[in-house]
C-alpha atoms as a printed R data frame, in Angstrom:
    type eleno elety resid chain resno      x        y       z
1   ATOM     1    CA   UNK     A     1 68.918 -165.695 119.836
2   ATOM     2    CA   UNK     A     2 67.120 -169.343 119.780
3   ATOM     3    CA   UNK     A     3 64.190 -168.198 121.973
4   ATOM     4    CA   UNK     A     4 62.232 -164.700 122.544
5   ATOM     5    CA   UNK     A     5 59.460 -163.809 125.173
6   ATOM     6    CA   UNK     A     6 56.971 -161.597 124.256
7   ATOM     7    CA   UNK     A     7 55.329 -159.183 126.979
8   ATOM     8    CA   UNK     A     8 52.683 -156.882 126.367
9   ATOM     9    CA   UNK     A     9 51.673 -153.681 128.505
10  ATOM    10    CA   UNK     A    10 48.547 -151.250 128.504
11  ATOM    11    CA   UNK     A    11 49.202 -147.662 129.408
12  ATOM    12    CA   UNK     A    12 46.540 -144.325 130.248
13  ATOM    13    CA   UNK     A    13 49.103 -141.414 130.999
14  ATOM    14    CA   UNK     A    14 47.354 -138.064 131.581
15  ATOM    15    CA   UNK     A    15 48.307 -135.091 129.870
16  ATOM    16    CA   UNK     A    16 49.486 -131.525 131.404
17  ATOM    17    CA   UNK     A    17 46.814 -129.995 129.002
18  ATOM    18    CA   UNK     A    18 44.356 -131.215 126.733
19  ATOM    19    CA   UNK     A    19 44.619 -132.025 122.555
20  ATOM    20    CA   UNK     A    20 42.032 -131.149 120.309
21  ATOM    21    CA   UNK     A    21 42.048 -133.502 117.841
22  ATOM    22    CA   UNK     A    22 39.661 -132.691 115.486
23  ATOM    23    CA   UNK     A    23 37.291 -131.585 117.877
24  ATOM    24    CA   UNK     A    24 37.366 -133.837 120.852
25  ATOM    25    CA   UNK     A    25 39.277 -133.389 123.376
26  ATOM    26    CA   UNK     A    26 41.850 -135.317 124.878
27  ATOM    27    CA   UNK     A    27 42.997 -135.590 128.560
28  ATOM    28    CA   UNK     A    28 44.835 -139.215 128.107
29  ATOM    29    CA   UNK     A    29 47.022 -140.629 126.358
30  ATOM    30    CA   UNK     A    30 46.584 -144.306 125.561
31  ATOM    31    CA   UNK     A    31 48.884 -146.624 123.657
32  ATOM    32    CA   UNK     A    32 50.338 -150.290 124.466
33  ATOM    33    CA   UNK     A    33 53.859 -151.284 124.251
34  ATOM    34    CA   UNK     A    34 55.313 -154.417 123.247
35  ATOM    35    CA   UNK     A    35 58.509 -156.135 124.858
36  ATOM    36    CA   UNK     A    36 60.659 -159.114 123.553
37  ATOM    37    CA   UNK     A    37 63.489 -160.886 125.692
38  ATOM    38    CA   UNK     A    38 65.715 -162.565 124.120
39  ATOM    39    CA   UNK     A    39 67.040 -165.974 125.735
40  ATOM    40    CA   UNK     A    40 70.381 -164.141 126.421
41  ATOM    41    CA   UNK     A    41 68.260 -161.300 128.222
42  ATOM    42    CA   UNK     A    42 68.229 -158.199 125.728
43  ATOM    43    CA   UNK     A    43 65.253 -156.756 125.655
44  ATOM    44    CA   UNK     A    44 63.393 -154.242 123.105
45  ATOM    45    CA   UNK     A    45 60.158 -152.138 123.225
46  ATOM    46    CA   UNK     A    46 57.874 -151.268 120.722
47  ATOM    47    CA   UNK     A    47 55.122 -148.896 121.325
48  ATOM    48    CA   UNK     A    48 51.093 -149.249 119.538
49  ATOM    49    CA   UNK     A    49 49.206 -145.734 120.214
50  ATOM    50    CA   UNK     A    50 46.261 -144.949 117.635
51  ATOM    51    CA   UNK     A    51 45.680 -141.189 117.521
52  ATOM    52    CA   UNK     A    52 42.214 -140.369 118.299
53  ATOM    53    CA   UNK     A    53 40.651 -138.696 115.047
54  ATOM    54    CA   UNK     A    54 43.661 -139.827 112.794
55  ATOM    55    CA   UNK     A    55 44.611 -143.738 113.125
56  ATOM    56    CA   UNK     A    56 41.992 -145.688 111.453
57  ATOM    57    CA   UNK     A    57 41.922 -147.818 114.295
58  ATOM    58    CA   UNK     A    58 41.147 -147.364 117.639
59  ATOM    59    CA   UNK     A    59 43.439 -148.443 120.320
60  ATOM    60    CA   UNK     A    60 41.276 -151.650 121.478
61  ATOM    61    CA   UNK     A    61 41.234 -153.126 117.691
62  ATOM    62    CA   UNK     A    62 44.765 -152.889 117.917
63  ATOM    63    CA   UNK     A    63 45.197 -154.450 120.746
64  ATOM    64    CA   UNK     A    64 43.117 -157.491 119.696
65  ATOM    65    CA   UNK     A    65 44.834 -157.704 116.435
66  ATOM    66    CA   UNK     A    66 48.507 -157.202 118.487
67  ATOM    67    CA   UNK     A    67 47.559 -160.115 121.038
68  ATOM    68    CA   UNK     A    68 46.737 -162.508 117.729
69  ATOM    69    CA   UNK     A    69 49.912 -161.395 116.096
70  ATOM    70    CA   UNK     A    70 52.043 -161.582 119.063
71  ATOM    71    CA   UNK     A    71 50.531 -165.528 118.979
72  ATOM    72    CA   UNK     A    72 51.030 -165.882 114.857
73  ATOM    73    CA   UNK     A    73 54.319 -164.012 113.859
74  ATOM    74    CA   UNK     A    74 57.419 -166.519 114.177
75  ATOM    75    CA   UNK     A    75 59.392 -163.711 115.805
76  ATOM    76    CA   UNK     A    76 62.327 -166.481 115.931
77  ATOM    77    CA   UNK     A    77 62.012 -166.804 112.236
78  ATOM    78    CA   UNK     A    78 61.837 -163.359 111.438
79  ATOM    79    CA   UNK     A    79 65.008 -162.732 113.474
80  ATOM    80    CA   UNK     A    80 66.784 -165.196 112.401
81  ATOM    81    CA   UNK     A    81 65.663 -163.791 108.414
82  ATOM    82    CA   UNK     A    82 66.932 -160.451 109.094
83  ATOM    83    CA   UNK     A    83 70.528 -162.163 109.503
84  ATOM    84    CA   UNK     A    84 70.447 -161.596 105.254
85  ATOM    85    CA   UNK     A    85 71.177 -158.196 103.650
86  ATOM    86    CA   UNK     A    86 69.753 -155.347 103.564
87  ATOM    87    CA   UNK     A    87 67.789 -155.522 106.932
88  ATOM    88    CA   UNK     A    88 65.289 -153.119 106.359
89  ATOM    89    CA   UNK     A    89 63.960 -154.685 103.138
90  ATOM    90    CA   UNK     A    90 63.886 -158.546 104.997
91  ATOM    91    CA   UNK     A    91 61.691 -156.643 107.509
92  ATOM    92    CA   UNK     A    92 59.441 -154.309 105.488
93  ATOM    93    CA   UNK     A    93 58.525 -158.007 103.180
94  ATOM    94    CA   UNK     A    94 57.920 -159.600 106.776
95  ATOM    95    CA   UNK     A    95 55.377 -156.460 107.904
96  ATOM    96    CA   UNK     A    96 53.856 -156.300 104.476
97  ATOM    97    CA   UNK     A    97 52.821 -159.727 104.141
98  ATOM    98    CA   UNK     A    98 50.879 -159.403 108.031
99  ATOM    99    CA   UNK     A    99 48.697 -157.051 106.931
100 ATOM   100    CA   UNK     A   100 48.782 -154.772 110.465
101 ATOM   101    CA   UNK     A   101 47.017 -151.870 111.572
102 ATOM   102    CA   UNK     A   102 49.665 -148.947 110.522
103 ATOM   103    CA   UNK     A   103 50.157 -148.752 114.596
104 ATOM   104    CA   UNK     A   104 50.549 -152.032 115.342
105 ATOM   105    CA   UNK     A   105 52.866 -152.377 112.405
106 ATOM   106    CA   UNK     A   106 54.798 -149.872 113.821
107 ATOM   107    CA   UNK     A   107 55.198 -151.112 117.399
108 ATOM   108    CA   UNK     A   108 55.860 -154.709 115.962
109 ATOM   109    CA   UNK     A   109 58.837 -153.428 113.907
110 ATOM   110    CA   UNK     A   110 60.966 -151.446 115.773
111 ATOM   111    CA   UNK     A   111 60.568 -154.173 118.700
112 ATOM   112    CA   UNK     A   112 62.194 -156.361 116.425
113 ATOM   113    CA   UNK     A   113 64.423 -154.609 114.584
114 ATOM   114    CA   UNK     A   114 65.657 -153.031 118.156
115 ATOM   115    CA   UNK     A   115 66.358 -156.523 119.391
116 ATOM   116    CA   UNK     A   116 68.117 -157.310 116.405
117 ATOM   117    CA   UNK     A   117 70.198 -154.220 116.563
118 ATOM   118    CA   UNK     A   118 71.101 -154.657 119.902
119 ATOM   119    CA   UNK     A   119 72.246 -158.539 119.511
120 ATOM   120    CA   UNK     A   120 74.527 -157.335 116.289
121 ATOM   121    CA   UNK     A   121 75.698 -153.466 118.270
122 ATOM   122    CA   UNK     A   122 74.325 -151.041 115.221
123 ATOM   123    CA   UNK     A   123 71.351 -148.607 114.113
124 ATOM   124    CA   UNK     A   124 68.116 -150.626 113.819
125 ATOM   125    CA   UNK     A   125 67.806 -148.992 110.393
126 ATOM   126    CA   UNK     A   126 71.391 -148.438 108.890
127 ATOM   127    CA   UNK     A   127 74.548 -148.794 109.625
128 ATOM   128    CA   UNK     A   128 75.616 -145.167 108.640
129 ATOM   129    CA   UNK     A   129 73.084 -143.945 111.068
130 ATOM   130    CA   UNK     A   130 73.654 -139.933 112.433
131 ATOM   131    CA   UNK     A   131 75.013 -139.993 116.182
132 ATOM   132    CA   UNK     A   132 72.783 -137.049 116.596
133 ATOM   133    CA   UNK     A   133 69.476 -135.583 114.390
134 ATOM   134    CA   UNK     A   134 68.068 -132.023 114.798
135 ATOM   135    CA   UNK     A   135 64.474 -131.690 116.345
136 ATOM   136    CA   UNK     A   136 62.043 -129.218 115.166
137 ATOM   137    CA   UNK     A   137 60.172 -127.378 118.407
138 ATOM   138    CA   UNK     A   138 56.158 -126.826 118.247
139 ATOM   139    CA   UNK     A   139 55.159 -123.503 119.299
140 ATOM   140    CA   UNK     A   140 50.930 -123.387 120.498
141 ATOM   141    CA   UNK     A   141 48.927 -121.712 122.996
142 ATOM   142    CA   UNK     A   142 48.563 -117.782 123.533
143 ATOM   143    CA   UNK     A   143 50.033 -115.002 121.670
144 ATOM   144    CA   UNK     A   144 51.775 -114.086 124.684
145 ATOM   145    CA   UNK     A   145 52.742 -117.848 125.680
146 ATOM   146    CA   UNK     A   146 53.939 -118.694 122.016
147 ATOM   147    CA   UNK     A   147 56.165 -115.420 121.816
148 ATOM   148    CA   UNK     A   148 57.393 -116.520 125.286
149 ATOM   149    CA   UNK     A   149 58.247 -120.041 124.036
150 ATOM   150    CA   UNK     A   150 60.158 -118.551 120.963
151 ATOM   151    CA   UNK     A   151 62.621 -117.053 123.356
152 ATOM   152    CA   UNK     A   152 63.152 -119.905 125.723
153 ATOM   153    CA   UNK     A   153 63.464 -122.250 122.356
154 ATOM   154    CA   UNK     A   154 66.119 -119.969 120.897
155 ATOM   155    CA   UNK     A   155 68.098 -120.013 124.161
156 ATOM   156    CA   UNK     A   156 67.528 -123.693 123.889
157 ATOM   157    CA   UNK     A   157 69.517 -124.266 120.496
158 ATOM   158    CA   UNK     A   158 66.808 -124.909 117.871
159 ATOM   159    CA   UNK     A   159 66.755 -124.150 114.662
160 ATOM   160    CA   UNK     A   160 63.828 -124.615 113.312
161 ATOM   161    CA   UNK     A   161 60.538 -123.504 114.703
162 ATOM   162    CA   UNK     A   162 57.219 -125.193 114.000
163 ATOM   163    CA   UNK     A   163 53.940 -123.135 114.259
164 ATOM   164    CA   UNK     A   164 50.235 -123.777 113.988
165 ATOM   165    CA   UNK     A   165 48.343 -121.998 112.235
166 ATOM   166    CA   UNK     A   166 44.302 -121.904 111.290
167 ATOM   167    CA   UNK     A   167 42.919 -121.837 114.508
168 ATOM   168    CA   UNK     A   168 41.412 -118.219 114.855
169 ATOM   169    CA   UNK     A   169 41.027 -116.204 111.816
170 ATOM   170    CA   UNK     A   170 43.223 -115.536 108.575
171 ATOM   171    CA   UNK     A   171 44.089 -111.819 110.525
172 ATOM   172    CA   UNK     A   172 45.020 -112.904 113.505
173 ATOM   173    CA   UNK     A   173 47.117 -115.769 112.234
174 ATOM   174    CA   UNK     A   174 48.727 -113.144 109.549
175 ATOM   175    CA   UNK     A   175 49.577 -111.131 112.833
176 ATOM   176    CA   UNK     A   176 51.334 -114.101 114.935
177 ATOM   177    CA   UNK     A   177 53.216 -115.065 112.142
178 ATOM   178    CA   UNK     A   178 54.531 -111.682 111.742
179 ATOM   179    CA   UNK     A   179 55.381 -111.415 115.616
180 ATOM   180    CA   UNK     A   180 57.132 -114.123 115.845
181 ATOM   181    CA   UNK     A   181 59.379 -113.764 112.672
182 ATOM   182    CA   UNK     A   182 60.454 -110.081 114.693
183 ATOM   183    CA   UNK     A   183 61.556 -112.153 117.540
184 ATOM   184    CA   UNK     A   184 63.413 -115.346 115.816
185 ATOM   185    CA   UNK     A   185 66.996 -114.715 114.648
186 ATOM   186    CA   UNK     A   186 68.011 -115.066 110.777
187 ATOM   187    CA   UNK     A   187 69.176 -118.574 111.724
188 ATOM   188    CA   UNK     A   188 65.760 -119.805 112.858
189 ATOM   189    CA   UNK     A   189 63.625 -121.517 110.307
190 ATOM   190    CA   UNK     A   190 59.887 -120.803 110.711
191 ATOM   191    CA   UNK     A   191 57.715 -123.731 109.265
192 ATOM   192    CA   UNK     A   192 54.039 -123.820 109.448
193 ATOM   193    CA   UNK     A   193 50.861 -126.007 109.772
194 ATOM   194    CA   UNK     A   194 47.644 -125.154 109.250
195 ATOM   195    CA   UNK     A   195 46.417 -128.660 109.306
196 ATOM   196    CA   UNK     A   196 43.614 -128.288 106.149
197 ATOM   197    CA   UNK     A   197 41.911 -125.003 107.622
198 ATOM   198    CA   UNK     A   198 41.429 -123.027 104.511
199 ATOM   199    CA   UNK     A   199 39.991 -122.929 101.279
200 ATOM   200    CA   UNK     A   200 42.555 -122.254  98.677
201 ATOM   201    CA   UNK     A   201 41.527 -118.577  98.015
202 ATOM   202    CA   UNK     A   202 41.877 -118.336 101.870
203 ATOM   203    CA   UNK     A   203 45.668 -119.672 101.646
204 ATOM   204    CA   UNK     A   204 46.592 -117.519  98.630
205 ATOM   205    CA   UNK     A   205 45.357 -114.442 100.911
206 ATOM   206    CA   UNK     A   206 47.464 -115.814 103.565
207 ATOM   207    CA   UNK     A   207 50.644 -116.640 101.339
208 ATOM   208    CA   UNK     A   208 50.474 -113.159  99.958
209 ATOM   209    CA   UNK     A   209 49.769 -111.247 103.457
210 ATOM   210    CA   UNK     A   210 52.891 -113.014 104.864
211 ATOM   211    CA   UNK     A   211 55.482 -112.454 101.446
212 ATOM   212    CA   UNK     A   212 57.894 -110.907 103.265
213 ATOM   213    CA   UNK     A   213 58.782 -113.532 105.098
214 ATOM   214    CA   UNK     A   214 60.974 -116.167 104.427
215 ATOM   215    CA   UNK     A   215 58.793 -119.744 105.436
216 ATOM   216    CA   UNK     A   216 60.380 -123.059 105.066
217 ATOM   217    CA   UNK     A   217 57.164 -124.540 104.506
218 ATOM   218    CA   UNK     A   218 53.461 -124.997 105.346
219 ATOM   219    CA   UNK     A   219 52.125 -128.450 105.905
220 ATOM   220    CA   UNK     A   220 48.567 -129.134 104.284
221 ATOM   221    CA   UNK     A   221 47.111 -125.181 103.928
222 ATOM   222    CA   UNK     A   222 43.883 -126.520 102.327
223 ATOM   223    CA   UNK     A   223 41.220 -129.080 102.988
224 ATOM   224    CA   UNK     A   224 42.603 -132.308 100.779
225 ATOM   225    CA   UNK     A   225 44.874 -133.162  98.644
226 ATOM   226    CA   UNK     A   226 42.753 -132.261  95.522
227 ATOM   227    CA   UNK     A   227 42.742 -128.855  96.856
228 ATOM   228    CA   UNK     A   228 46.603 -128.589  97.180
229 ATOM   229    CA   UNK     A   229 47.357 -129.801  93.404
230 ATOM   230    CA   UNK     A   230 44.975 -126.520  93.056
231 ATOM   231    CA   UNK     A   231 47.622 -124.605  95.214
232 ATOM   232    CA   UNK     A   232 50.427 -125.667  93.107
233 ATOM   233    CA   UNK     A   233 48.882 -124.542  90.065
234 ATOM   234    CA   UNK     A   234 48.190 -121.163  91.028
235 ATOM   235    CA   UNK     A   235 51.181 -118.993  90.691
236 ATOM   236    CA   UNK     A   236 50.457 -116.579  93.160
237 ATOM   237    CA   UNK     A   237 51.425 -118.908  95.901
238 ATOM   238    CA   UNK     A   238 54.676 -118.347  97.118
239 ATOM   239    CA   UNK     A   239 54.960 -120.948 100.027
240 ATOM   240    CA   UNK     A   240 56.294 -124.485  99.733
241 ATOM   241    CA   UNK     A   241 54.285 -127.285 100.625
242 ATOM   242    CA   UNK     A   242 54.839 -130.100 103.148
243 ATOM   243    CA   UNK     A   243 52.036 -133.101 102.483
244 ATOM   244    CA   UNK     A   244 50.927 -134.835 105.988
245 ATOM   245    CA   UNK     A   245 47.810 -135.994 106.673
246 ATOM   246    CA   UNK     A   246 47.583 -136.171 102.670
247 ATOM   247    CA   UNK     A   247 49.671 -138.963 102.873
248 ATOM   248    CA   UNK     A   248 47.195 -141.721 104.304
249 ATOM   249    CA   UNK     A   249 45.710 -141.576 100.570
250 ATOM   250    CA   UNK     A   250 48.569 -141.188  98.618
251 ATOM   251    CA   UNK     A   251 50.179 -144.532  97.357
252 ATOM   252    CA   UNK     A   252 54.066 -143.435  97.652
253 ATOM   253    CA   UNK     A   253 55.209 -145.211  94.703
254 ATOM   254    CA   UNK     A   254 52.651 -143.438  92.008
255 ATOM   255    CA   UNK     A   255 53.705 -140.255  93.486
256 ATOM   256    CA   UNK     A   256 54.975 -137.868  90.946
257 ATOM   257    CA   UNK     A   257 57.380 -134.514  91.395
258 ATOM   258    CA   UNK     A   258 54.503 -131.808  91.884
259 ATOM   259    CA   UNK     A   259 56.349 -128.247  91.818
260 ATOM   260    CA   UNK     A   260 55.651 -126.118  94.908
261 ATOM   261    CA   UNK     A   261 55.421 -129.487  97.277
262 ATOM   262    CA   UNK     A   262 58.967 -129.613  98.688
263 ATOM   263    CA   UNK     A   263 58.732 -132.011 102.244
264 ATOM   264    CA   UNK     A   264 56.738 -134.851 103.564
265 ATOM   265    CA   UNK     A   265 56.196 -134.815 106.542
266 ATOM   266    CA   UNK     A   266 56.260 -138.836 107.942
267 ATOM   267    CA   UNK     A   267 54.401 -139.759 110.972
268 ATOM   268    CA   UNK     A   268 54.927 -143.835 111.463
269 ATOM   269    CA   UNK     A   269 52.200 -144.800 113.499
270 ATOM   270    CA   UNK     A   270 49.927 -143.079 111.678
271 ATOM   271    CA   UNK     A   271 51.230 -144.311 108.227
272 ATOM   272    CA   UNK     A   272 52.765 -147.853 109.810
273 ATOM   273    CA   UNK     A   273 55.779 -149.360 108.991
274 ATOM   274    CA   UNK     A   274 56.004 -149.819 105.469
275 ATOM   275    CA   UNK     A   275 54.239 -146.687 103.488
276 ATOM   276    CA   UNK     A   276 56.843 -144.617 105.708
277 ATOM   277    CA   UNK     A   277 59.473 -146.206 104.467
278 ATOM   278    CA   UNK     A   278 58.167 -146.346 100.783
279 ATOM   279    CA   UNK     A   279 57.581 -142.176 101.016
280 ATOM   280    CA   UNK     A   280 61.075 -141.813 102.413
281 ATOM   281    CA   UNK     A   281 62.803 -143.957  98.976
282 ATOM   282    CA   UNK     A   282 60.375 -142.184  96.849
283 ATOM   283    CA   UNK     A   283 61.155 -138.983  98.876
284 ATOM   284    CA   UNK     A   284 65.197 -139.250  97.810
285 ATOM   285    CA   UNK     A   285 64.284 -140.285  94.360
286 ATOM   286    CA   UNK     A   286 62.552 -136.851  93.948
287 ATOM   287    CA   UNK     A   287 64.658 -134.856  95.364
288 ATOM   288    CA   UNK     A   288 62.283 -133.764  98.518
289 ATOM   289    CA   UNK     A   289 62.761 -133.477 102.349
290 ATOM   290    CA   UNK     A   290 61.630 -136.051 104.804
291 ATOM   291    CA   UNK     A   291 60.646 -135.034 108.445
292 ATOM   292    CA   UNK     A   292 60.306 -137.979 110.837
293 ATOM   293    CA   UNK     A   293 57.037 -136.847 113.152
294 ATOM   294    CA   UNK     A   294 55.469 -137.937 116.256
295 ATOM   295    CA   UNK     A   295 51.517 -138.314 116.696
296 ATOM   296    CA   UNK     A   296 52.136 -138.138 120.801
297 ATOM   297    CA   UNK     A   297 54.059 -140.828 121.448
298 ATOM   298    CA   UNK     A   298 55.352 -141.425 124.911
299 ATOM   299    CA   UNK     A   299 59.622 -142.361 125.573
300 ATOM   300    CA   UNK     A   300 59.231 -145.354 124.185
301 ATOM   301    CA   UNK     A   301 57.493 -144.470 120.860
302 ATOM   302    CA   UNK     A   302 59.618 -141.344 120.718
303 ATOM   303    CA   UNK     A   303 62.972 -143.219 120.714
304 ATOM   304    CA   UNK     A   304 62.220 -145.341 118.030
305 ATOM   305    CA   UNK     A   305 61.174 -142.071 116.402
306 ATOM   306    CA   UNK     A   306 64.821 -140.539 116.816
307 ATOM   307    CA   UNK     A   307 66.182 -144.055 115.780
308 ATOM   308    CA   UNK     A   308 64.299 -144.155 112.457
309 ATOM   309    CA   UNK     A   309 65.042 -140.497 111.696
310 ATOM   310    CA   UNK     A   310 69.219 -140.637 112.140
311 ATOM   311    CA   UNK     A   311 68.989 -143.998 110.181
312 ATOM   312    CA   UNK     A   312 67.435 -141.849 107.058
313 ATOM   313    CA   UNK     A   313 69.286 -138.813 108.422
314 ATOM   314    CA   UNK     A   314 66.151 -136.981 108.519
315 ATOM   315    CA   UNK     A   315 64.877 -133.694 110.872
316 ATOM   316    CA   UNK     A   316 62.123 -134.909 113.216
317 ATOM   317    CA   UNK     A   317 59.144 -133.620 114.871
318 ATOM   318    CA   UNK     A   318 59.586 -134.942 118.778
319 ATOM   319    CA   UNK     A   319 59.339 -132.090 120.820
320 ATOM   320    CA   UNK     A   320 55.698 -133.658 122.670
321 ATOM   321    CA   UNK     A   321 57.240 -135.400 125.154
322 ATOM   322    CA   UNK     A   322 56.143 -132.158 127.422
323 ATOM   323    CA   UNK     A   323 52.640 -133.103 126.780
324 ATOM   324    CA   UNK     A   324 52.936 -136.058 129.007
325 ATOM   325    CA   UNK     A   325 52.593 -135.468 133.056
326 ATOM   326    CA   UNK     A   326 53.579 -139.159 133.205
327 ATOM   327    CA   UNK     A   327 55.787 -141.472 131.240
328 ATOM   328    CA   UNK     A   328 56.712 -145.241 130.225
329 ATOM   329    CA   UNK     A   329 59.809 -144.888 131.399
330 ATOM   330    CA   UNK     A   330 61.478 -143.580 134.792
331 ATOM   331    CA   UNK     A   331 64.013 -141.938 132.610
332 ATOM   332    CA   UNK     A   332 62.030 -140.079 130.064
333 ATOM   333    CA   UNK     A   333 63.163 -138.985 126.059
334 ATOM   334    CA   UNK     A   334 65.394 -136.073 126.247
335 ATOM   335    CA   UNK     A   335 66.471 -133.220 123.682
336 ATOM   336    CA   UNK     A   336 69.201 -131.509 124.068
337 ATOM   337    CA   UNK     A   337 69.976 -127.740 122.497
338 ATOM   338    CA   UNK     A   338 67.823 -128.520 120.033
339 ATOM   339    CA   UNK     A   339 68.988 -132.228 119.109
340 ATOM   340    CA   UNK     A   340 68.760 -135.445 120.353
341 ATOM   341    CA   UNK     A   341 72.067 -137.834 120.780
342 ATOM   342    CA   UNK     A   342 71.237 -140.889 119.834
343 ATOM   343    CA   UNK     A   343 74.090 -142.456 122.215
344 ATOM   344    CA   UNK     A   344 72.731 -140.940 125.050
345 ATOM   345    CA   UNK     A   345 69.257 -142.481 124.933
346 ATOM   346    CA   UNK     A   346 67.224 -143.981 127.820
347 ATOM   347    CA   UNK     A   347 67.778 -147.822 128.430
348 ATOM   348    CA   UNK     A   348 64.382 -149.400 128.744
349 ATOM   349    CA   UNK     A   349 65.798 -152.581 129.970
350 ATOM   350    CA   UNK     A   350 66.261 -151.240 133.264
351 ATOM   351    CA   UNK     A   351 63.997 -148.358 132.551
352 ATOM   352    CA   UNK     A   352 59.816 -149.580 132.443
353 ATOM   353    CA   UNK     A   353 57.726 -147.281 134.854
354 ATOM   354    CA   UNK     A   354 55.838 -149.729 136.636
355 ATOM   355    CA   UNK     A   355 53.231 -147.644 138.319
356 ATOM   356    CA   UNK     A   356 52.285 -146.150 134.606
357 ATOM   357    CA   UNK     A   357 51.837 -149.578 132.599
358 ATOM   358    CA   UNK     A   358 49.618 -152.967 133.581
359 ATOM   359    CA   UNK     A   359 50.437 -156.164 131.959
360 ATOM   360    CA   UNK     A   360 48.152 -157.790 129.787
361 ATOM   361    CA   UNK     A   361 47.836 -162.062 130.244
362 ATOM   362    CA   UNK     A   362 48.995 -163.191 126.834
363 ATOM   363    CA   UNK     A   363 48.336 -166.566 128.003
């Protein structure tokens, strides 16, 4: 590969129901995605979508800054650097050195790390990467509509079950819980986010009101991170902890074993490129869980997801592709019984939904 041909896309896909993200709501789903062609015509996608109320940047600073990089970076160089051994650590020096919005970061990398992969026929992340990687299902909505989806998910072939919590009050949540532990098998894992809704007095209530059941985890229970290193030190709480949005201010390699916080839960485009690779190696070297998650992605985003996740052989969050009335591709991300096979993923080269995305003039 001598010479590669950048092309960049806007997208605005509507949703089949709204997200509340932190209070606004949100009918659309914007992001931009990033193609490079290769003078031999491969062709890779990376996708740039800031989460309203979460990225730090919105989705127009990262397209300015994505347009100036897409003019700056010596993708030929880089490509040609990631020739040397290991791959991963000649591209995570490459991103940290550019300085990139955590989304744009993101997109930029797994473009180019696909495109290598697919000129050398391996994993863009290792090459003892899982043929398949288990997918953790989101239950929301109603009572009625969440015990409803706990059935069809079951007959589906997940495992694990993801549920949010903190919505309505501590009761009521104590209540769902309990309902849908009676109607998951002892196979299912139940996992839980409350997504910093309670005080910690308010999650000790909850931790002991729910004892006897068996939860995998509960991502962020209380308001920061200060508030969770409270958690920890207070006996009474019997639920392990999975840090998310805690992450953003955490730097991964001062991160010490805390006991009760068990699994971090890794969302890329949120936490770019490099941090979520620095909390997955500090991750192994402490002995905790990594979950690969998606902050509503479309196909494109999602696939690089999966890729990421078998690579480090981690359990991922994707199951929000059903959020999406359109797509970025005609053949959209698929799971399968509760997993997604990695060999059986969509080929964007022949695969860009034309009516859903509008070029941008690079020129």
């Amino acid at each position: 590969m001598t010479d590669i041909k950048p092309k960049l896309f806007r997208y605005k896909l509507p949703l089949t129901k709204s997200l509340n993200l932190k209070g606004s709501k949100v009918e659309y789903r914007e992001g931009l995605i990033l193609t490079l062609w290769s003078n031999d015509e491969l062709m890779a996608s990376g996708e740039i979508a800031p989460l309203p109320g979460f990225s730090r940047e919105t989705i127009e600073q990262a397209e300015e800054q994505l347009i100036q990089s897409i003019k700056n970076i010596p993708l030929e160089k880089v490509l040609s650097g990631l020739q040397s051994s290991p791959l991963i650590d000649t591209m995570l020096e490459h991103a940290e050195e550019a300085k990139l919005f955590p989304s744009v970061e993101f997109g930029i990398c797994t473009a180019i790390l696909n495109l290598f992969s697919k000129s050398h026929i391996r994993s863009f992340i290792s090459e003892n990467a899982s043929d398949s990687i288990k997918v953790n299902a989101l239950l929301s909505g109603s009572e009625d509509e969440i015990i409803g989806k706990v059935k069809t998910l079951k007959a589906k072939g997940y495992t694990t079950l993801k549920l949010k919590v903190g919505r309505q009050s501590l009761e009521e949540d104590i209540n769902l819980v309990h309902k849908v532990y009676e109607n998951i098998e002892k196979l299912t894992k139940l996992v839980l986010d409350a997504n910093r809704s309670w005080s910690v007095e308010e999650a000790i209530y909850f931790g002991n009101s729910i004892s006897d059941i068996k939860i995998s985890y509960i991502e962020e229970p209380v308001k920061d991170y200060l508030g969770i290193l409270q958690l920890c030190n207070k006996s009474k709480f019997n639920i392990p902890i999975a840090l998310d949005e805690s992450l953003t201010a955490i730097y991964p390699k001062a991160m010490e074993h805390i006991p009760g916080i068990t699994t971090l839960v890794l969302k890329p485009t949120i936490l770019g490129f490099v941090k979520t690779f620095e909390f997955i190696k500090k991750a192994k070297s402490l002995g905790m869980k990594t979950v690969i998650s998606s902050s509503f992605e479309s196909s494109i985003g999602l696939i690089a997801l999966a890729e990421l996740a078998s690579g480090c052989r981690a359990t991922a969050g994707l199951d929000t592709i059903e959020w999406f009335a359109e797509d970025t591709l005609e053949t959209s991300f698929k799971i399968e019984s509760g997993h997604v096979d990695l060999k059986a993923l969509p080929d964007q080269k022949l695969n860009l939904k034309s009516s859903c995305i509008e070029e941008i003039n690079l020129a």
